[in-house]
KOLGU-4560 file (N, C-alpha, C; in nm, 3 decimals, padded with zeros to 5 digits):
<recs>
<n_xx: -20.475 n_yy: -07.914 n_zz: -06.984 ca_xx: -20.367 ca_yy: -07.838 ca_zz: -07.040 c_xx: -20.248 c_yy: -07.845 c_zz: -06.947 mol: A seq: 1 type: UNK>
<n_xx: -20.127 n_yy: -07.836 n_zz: -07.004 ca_xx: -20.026 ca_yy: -07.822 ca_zz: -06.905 c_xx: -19.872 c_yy: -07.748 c_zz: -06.941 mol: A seq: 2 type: UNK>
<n_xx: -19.809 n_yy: -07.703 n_zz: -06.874 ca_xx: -19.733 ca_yy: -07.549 ca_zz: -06.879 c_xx: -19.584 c_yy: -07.637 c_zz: -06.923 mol: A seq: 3 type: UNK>
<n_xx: -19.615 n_yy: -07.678 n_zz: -07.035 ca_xx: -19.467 ca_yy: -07.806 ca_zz: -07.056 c_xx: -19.460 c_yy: -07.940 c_zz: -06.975 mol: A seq: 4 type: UNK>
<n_xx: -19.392 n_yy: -07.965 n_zz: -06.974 ca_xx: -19.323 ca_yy: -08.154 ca_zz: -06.884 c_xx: -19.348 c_yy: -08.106 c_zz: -06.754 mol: A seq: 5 type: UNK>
<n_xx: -19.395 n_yy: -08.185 n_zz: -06.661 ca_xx: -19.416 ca_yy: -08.126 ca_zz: -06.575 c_xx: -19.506 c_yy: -08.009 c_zz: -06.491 mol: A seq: 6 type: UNK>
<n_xx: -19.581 n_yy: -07.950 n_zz: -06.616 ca_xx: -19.675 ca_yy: -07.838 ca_zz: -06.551 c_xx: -19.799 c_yy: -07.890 c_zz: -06.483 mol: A seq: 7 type: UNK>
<n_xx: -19.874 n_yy: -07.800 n_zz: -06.426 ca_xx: -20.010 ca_yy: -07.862 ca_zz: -06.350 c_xx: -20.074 c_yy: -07.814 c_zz: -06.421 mol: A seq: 8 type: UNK>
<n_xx: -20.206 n_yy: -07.890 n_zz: -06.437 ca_xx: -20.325 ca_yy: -07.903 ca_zz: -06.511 c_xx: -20.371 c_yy: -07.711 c_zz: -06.491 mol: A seq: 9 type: UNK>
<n_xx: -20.423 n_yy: -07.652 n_zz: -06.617 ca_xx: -20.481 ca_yy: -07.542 ca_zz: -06.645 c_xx: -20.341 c_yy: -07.430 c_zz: -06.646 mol: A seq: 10 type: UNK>
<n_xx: -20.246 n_yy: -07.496 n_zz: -06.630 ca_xx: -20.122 ca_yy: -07.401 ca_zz: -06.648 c_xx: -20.077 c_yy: -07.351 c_zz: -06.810 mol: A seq: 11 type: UNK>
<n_xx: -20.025 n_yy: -07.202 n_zz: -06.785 ca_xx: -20.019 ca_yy: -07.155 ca_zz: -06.975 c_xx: -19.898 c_yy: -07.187 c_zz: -06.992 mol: A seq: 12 type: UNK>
<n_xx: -19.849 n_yy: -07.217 n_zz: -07.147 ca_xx: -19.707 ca_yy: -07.276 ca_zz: -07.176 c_xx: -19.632 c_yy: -07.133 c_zz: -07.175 mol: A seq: 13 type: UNK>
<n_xx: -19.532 n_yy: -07.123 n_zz: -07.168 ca_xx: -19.467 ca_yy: -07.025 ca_zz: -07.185 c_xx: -19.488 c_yy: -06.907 c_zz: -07.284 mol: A seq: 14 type: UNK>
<n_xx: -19.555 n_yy: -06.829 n_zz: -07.247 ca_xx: -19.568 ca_yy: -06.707 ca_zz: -07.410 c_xx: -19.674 c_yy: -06.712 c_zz: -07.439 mol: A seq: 15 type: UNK>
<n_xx: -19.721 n_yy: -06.812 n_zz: -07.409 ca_xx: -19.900 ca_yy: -06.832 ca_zz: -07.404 c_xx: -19.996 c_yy: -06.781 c_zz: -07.350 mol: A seq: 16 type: UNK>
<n_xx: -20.079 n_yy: -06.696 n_zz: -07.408 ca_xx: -20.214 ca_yy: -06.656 ca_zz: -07.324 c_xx: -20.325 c_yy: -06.744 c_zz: -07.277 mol: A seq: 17 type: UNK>
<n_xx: -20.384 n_yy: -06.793 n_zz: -07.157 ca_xx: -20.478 ca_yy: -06.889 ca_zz: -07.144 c_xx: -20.602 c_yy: -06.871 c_zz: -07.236 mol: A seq: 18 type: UNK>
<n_xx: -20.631 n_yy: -06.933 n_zz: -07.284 ca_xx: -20.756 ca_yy: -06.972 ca_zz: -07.365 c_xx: -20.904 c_yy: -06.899 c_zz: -07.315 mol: A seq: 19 type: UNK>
<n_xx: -20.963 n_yy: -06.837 n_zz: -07.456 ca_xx: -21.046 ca_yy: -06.736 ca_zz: -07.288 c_xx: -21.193 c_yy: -06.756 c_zz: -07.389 mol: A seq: 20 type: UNK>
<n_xx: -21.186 n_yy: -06.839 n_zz: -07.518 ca_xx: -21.306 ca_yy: -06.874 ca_zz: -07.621 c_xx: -21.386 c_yy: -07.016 c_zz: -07.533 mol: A seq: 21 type: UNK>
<n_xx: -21.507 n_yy: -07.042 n_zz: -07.590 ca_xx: -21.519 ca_yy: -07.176 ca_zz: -07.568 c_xx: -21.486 c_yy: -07.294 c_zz: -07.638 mol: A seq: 22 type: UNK>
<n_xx: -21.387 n_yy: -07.265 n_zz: -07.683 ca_xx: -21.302 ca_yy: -07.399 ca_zz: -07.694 c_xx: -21.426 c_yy: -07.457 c_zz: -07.831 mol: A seq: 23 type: UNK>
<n_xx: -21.331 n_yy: -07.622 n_zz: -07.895 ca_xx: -21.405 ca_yy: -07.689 ca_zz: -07.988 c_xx: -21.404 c_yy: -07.805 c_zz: -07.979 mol: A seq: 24 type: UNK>
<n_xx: -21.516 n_yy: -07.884 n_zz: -07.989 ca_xx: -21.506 ca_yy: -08.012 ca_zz: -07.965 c_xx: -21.494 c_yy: -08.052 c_zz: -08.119 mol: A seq: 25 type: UNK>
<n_xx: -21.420 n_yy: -08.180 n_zz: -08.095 ca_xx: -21.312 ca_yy: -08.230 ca_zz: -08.202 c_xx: -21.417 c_yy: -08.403 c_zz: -08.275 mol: A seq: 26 type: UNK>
<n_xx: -21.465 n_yy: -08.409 n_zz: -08.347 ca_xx: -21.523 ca_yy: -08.453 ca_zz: -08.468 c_xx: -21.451 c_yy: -08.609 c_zz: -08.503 mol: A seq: 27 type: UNK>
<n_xx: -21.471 n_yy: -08.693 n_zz: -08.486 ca_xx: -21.484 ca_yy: -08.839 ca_zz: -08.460 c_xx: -21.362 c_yy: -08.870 c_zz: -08.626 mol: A seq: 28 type: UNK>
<n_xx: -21.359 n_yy: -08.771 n_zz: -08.713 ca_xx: -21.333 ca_yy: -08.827 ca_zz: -08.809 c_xx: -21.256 c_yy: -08.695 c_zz: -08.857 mol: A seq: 29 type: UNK>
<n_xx: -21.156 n_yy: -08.686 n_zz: -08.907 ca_xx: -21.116 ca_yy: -08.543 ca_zz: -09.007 c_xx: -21.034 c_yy: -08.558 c_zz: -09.140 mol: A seq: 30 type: UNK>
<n_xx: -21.127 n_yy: -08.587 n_zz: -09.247 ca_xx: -21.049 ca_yy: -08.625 ca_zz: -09.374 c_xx: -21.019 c_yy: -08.531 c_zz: -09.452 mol: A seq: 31 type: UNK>
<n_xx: -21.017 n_yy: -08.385 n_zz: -09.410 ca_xx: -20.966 ca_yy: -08.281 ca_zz: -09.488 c_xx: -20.879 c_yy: -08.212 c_zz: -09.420 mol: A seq: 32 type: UNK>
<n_xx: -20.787 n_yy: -08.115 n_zz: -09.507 ca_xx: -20.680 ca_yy: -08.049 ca_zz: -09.394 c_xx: -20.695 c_yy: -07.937 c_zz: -09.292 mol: A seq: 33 type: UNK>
<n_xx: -20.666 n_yy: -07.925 n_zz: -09.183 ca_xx: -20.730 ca_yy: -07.863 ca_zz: -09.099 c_xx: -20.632 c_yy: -07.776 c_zz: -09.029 mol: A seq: 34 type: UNK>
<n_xx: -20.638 n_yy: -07.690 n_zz: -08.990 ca_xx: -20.574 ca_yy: -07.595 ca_zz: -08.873 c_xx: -20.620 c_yy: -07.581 c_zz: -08.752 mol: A seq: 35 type: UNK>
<n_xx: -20.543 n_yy: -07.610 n_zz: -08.650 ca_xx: -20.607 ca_yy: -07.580 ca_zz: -08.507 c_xx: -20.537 c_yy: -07.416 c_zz: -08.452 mol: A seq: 36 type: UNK>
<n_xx: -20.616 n_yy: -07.371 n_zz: -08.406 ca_xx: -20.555 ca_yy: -07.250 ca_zz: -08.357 c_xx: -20.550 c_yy: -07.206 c_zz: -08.240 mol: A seq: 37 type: UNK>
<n_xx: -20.476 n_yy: -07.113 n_zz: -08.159 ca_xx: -20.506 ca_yy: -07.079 ca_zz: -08.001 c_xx: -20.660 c_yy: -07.011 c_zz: -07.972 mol: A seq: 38 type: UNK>
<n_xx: -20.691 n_yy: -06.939 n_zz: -08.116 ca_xx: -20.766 ca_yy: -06.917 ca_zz: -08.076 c_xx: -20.890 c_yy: -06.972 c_zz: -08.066 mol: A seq: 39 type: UNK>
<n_xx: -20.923 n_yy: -07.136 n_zz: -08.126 ca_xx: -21.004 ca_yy: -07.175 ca_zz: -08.087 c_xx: -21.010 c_yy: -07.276 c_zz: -07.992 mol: A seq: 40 type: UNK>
<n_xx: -20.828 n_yy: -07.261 n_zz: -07.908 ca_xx: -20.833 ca_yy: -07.397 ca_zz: -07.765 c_xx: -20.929 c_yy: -07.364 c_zz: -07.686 mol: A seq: 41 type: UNK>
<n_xx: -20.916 n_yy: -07.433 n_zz: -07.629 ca_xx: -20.892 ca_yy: -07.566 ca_zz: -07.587 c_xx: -20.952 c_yy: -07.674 c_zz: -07.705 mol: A seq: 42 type: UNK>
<n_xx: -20.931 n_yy: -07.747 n_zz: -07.768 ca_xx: -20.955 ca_yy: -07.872 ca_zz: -07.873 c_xx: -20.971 c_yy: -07.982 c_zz: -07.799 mol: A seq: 43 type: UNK>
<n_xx: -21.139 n_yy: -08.031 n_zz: -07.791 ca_xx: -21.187 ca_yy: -08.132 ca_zz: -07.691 c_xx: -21.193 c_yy: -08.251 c_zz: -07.763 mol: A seq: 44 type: UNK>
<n_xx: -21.090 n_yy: -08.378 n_zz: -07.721 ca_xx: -21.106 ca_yy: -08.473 ca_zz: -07.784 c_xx: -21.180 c_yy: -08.611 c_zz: -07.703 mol: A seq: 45 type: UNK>
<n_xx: -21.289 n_yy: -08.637 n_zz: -07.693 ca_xx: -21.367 ca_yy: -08.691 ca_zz: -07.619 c_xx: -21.393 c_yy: -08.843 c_zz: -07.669 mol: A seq: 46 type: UNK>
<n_xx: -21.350 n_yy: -08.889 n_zz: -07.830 ca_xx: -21.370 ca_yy: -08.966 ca_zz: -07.842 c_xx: -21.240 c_yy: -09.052 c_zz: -07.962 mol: A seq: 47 type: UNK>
<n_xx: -21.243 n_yy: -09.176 n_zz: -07.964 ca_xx: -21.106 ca_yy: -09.183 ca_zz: -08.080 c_xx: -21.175 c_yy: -09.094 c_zz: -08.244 mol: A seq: 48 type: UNK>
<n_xx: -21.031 n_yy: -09.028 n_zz: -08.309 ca_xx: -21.002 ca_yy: -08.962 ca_zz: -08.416 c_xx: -20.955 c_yy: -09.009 c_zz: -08.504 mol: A seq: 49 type: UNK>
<n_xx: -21.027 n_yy: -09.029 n_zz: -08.634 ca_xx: -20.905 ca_yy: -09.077 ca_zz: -08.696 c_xx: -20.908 c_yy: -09.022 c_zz: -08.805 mol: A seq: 50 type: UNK>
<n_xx: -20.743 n_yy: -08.970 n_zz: -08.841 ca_xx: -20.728 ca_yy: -08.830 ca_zz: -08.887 c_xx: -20.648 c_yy: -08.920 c_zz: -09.079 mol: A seq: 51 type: UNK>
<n_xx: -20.733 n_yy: -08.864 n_zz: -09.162 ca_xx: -20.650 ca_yy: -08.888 ca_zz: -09.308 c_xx: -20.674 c_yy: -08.831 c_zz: -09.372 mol: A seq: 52 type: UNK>
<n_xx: -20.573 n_yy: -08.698 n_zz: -09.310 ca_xx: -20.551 ca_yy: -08.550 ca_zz: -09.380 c_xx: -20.426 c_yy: -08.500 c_zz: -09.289 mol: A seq: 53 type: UNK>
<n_xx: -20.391 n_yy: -08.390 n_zz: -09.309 ca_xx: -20.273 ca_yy: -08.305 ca_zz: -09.251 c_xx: -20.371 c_yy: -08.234 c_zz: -09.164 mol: A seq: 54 type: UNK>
<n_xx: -20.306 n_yy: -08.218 n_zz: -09.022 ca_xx: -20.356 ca_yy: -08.123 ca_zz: -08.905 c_xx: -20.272 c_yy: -08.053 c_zz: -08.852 mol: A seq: 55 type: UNK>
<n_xx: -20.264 n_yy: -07.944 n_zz: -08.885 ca_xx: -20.194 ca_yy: -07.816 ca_zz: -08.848 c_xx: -20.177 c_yy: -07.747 c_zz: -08.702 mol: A seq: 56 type: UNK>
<n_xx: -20.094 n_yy: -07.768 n_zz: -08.587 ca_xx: -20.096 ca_yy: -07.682 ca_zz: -08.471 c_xx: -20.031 c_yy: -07.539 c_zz: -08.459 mol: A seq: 57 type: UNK>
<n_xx: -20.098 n_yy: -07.458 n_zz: -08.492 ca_xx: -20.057 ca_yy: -07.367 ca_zz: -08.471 c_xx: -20.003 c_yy: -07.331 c_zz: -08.333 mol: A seq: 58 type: UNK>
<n_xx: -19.876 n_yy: -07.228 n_zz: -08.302 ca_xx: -19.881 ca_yy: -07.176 ca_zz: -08.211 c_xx: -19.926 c_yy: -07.203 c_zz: -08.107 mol: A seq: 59 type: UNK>
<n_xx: -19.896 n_yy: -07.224 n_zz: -07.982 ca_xx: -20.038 ca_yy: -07.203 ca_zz: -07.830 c_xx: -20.165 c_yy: -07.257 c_zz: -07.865 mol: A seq: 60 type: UNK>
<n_xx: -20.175 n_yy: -07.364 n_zz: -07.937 ca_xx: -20.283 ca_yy: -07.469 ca_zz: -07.966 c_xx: -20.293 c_yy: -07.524 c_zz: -07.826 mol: A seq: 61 type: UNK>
<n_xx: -20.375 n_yy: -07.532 n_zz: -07.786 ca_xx: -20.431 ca_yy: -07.650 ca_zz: -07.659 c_xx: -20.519 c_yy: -07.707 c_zz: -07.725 mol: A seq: 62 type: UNK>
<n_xx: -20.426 n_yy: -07.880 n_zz: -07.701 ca_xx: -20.564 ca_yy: -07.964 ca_zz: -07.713 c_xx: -20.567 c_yy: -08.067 c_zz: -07.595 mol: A seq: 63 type: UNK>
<n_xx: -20.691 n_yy: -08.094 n_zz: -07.559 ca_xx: -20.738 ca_yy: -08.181 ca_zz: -07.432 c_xx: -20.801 c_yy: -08.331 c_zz: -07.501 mol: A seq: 64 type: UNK>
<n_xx: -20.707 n_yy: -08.440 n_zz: -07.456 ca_xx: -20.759 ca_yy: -08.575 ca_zz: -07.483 c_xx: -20.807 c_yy: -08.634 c_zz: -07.354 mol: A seq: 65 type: UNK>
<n_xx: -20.935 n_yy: -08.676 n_zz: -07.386 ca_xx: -21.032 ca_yy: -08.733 ca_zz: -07.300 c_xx: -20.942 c_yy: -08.887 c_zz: -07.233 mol: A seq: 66 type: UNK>
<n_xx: -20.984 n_yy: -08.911 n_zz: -07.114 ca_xx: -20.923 ca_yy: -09.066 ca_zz: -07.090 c_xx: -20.951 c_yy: -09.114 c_zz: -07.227 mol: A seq: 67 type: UNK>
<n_xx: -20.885 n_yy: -09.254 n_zz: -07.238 ca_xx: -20.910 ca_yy: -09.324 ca_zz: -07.336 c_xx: -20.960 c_yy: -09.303 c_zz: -07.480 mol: A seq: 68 type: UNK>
<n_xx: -20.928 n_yy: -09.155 n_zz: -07.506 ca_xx: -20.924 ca_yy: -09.122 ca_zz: -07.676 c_xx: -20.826 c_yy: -09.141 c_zz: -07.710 mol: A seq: 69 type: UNK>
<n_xx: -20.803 n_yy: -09.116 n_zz: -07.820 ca_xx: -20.673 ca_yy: -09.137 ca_zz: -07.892 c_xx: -20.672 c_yy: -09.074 c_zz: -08.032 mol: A seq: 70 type: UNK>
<n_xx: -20.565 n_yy: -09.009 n_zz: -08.133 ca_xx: -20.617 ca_yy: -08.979 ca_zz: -08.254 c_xx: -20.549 c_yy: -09.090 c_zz: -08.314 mol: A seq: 71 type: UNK>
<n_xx: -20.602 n_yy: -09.147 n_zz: -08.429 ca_xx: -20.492 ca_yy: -09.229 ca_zz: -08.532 c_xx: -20.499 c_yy: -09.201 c_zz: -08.638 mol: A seq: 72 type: UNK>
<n_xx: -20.391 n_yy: -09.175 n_zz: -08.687 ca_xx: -20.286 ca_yy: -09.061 ca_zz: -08.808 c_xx: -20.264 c_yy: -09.208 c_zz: -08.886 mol: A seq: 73 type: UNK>
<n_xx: -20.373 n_yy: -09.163 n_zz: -08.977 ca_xx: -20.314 ca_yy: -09.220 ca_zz: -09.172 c_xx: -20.384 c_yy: -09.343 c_zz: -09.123 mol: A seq: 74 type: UNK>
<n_xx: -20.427 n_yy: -09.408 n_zz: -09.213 ca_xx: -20.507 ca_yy: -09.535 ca_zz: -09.260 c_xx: -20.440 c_yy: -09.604 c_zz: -09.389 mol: A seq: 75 type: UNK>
<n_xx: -20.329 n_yy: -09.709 n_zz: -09.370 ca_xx: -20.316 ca_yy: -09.782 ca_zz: -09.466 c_xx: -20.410 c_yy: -09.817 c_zz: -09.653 mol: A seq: 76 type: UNK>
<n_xx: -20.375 n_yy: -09.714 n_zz: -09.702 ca_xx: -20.257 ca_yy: -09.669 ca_zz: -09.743 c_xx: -20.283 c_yy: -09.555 c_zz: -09.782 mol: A seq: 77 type: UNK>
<n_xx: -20.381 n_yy: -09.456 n_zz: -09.685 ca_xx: -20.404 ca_yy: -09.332 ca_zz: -09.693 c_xx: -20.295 c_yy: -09.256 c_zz: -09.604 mol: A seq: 78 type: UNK>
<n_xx: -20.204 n_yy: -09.162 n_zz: -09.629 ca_xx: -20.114 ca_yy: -09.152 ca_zz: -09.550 c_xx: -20.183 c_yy: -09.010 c_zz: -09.458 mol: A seq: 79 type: UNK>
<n_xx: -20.160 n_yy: -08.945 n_zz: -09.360 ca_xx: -20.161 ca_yy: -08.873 ca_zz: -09.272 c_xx: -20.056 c_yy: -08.779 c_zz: -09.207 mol: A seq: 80 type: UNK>
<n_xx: -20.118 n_yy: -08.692 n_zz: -09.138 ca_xx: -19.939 ca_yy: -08.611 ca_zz: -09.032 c_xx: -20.016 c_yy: -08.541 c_zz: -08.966 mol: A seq: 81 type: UNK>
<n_xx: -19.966 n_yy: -08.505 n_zz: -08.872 ca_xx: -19.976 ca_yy: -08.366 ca_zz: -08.736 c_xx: -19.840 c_yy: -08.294 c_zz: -08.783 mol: A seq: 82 type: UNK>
<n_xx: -19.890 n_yy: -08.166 n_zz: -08.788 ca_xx: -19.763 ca_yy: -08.049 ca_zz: -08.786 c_xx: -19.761 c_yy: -07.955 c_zz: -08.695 mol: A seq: 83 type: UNK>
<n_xx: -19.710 n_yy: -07.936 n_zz: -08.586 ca_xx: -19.747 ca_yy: -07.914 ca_zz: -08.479 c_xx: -19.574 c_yy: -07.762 c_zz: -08.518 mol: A seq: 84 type: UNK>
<n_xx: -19.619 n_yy: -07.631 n_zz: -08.519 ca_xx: -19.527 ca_yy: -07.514 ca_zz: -08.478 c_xx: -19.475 c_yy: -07.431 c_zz: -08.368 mol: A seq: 85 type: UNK>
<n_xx: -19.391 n_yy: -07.450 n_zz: -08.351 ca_xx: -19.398 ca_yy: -07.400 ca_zz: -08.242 c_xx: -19.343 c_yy: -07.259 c_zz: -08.248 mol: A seq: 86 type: UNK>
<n_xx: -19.288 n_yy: -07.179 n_zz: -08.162 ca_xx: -19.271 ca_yy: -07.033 ca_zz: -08.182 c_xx: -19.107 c_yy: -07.026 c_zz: -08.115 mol: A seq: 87 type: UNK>
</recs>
């Protein structure tokens, strides 16, 4: 996690309460629409994602990408998005 551009690792973003659940590990595949929320960050992404549906960030969402994961948004010619809100 990090406290904006520049923050150090486990730092809260501004307005943000640190994450105090155990967190969710994040599902190899997500073809329906989904919401992430603060309250279930930290969002563990451990492996590649590939997302063909709408994924919702709510608010003070933390999500954590593993080295070398990655998500990939929409599959030709399934289209995709991240909507990421901020406050």
């Amino acid at each position: 996690t990090s406290g904006g551009s520049g923050g150090a690792p486990g730092a809260v973003v501004d307005g943000c309460d640190a994450p105090s659940g155990d967190g969710t590990d994040v599902a190899s595949t997500i073809d329906a629409d989904e919401t992430w929320t603060a309250s279930g960050s930290p969002y563990r992404v451990t492996q590649n994602v590939y997302l063909t549906a709408t994924l919702t960030l709510e608010p003070c969402t933390i999500v954590e990408l593993s080295a070398g994961a990655n998500i990939f948004v929409g599959n030709d010619p399934v289209a995709a998005s991240i909507v990421a809100h901020g406050d």
